[in-house]
C-alpha positions, 0 to 999 in steps of 0.5 A: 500500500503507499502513503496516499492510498493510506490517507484516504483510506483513513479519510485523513485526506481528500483525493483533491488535496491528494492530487495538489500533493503529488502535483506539489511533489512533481513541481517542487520535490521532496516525499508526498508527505512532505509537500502534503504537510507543506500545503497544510493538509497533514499534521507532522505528527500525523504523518509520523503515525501514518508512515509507522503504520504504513511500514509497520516499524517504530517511529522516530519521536522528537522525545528519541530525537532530541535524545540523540547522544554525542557518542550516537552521532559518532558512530556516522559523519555527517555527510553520510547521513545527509546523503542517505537521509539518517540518523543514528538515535542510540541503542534501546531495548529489546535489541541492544546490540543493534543501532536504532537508526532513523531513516526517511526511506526504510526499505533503502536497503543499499543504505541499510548495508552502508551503515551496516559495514561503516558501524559494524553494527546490526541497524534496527531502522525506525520511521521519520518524516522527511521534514522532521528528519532534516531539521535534527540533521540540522540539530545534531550535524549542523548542516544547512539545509536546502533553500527547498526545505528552509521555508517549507510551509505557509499555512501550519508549522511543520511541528513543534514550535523548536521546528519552525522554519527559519525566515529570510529578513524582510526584503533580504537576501540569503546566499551562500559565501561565494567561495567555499574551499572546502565544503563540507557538501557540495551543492548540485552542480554537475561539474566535478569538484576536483580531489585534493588530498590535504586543504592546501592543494585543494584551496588552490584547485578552487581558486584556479578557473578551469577551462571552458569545456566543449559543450556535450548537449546540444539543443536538439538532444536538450528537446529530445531528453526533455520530451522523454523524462520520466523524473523530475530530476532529469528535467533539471539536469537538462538545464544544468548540462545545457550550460556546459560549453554554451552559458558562462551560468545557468541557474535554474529556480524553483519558485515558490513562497515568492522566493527563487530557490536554487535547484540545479545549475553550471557555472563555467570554471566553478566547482564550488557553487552550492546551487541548491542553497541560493535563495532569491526573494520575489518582488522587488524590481529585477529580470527574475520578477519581469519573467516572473509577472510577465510569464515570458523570457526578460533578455536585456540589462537587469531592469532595476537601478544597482540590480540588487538582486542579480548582483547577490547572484553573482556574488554568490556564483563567484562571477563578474557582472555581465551587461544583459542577462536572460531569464526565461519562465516554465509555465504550468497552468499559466503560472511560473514554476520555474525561472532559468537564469543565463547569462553569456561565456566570460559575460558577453551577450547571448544571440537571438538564436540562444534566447529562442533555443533557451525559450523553446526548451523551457516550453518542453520542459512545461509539458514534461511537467504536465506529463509527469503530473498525469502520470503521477495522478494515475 
């Protein structure tokens, strides 16, 4: 049985609000509970219960996260359990010899055997949100969380009052440094970092640019992934890969709460941009909200005086202020769900026939999003 069929068996939900979960859940990501605590409809807790019952195994409590011991959290780095989405809770009876450990996919067996051979220990997995899980690996690991995850929820809190989200300042901005040596996650840009085996030579890989690759997708290839994808992952991989060689940046946005977040992108000769951190606010005069309120591509020079907001893009993404940009929406419904940031190799302007192959891209990937949104009500 999955989680939705649950919920309306147990008229927790209608199949209206389930239909806006799984369309949330294609447009923005993240688990169908999630999005369905985002929107409102399912209590945290609630859906704590309902996934313990649904996999039959004990639920991780905020009483057993909040316990989590310094010598629990040893036992896996954090980088580990972000990338396997866990968190090791302790040892409690009647299995003490097994680690009790949260997880927000209990039949990823692939990373029940990493913990297995990385502790040495027997795992007796527990059930957790995925809401819930990110906030106590940002608890415990201190690990930022996504800009997806920061601001998720605006009509009921995700939980307790200790897991509210964290706001931006009014009118502000939240970005990353623009440089990181060492990160201690790396955000999603599909450019490989490169390995150093101490700091110093890796300080020096960061600094130096690399050279501009050959672009290894074409236009042609971009439309024909696009009108094949099955995820919606691989629509923004599209975007990501389409820079390389062609776009001195590209940054595709997930809009949302009136804020452009970070979700996948390239920047030429960088490594380092954690994509997936940047968070741009919607609303005061730039080429994001011209594409945005105009539902159509902003070519040209950023259209407010000083540009603000582009230029704390472009600090982020470590690059120099080029003179135009593009920014080009993804529709659903006649509504931006999306915004494509481009601007030019080494800032020069982009052609016409680069702003029409970019447009016509964004067009696939609606009915990619529509697509994938039937295919997820069936």
């Amino acid at each position: 049985m999955k989680l939705g069929t649950l919920l309306l068996r147990n008229a927790a939900i209608s199949l209206t609000q389930l239909e806006a979960g799984l369309r949330a859940q294609v447009l923005y990501g993240g688990r169908l509970g999630t999005n369905l605590v985002e929107l409102g409809f399912v209590d945290l807790d609630a859906l704590a219960a309902y996934l313990g019952e649904l996999t039959q195994l004990p639920v991780a409590t905020r009483g057993l996260l909040d316990a989590v011991s310094a010598a629990s959290l040893s036992l896996i780095d954090a980088a580990t359990a972000e990338r396997l989405g866990v968190l090791p809770l302790g040892f409690f009876p009647p299995h003490d010899e097994a680690l009790a450990l949260a997880m927000i996919d209990t039949a990823d067996m692939t990373a029940i055997e990493e913990i297995v051979e990385r502790t040495g220990r027997a795992i007796a997995p527990y059930v957790v949100p995925e809401l819930r899980l990110l906030y106590y690996l940002e608890k415990h690991y201190q690990l930022p969380r996504k800009a997806r995850f920061v601001r998720a929820g605006t009509r009921r809190s995700a939980g307790a009052n200790d897991e509210r989200r964290r706001s931006q300042p009014p009118g502000g901005i939240v970005l990353p440094p623009s440089v990181r040596l060492e990160p201690r996650r790396r955000g999603r840009s599909l450019t490989p970092a490169p390995v150093a085996p101490d700091a110093a030579p890796a300080a020096a890989a960061a600094a130096t640019p690399t050279p501009t690759p050959t672009p290894t997708l074409t236009y042609a290839l971009a439309c024909d992934r696009l009108d094949q994808s099955t995820t919606r992952a691989q629509i923004g991989e599209v975007f990501a890969e389409l820079a390389i060689g062609r776009f001195g940046a590209m940054v595709a946005f997930v809009v949302r709460d009136g804020n452009a977040l970070g979700w996948y992108g390239h920047v030429d000769g960088r490594a380092d941009v954690a994509i997936d951190r940047l968070s741009l606010p919607l609303g005061l005069a730039s080429a994001f909200q011209e594409a945005h309120d105009g539902l159509r591509p902003y070519h040209g020079v950023p259209p407010s005086p000083g540009h603000p907001v582009e230029s704390q893009l472009w600090d982020a993404i470590g690059t120099p202020p080029p003179r135009q940009v593009l920014v080009a929406p993804i529709l659903v419904k006649q509504r931006a769900v999306n915004l494509i940031y481009a601007h030019g190799l080494g800032g020069a302007d982009l052609g016409d026939t680069e702003v029409s192959e970019l447009a016509e891209v964004c067009v696939r990937a609606s009915a990619a999003y529509v697509r994938l949104i039937r295919k997820s009500k069936s």
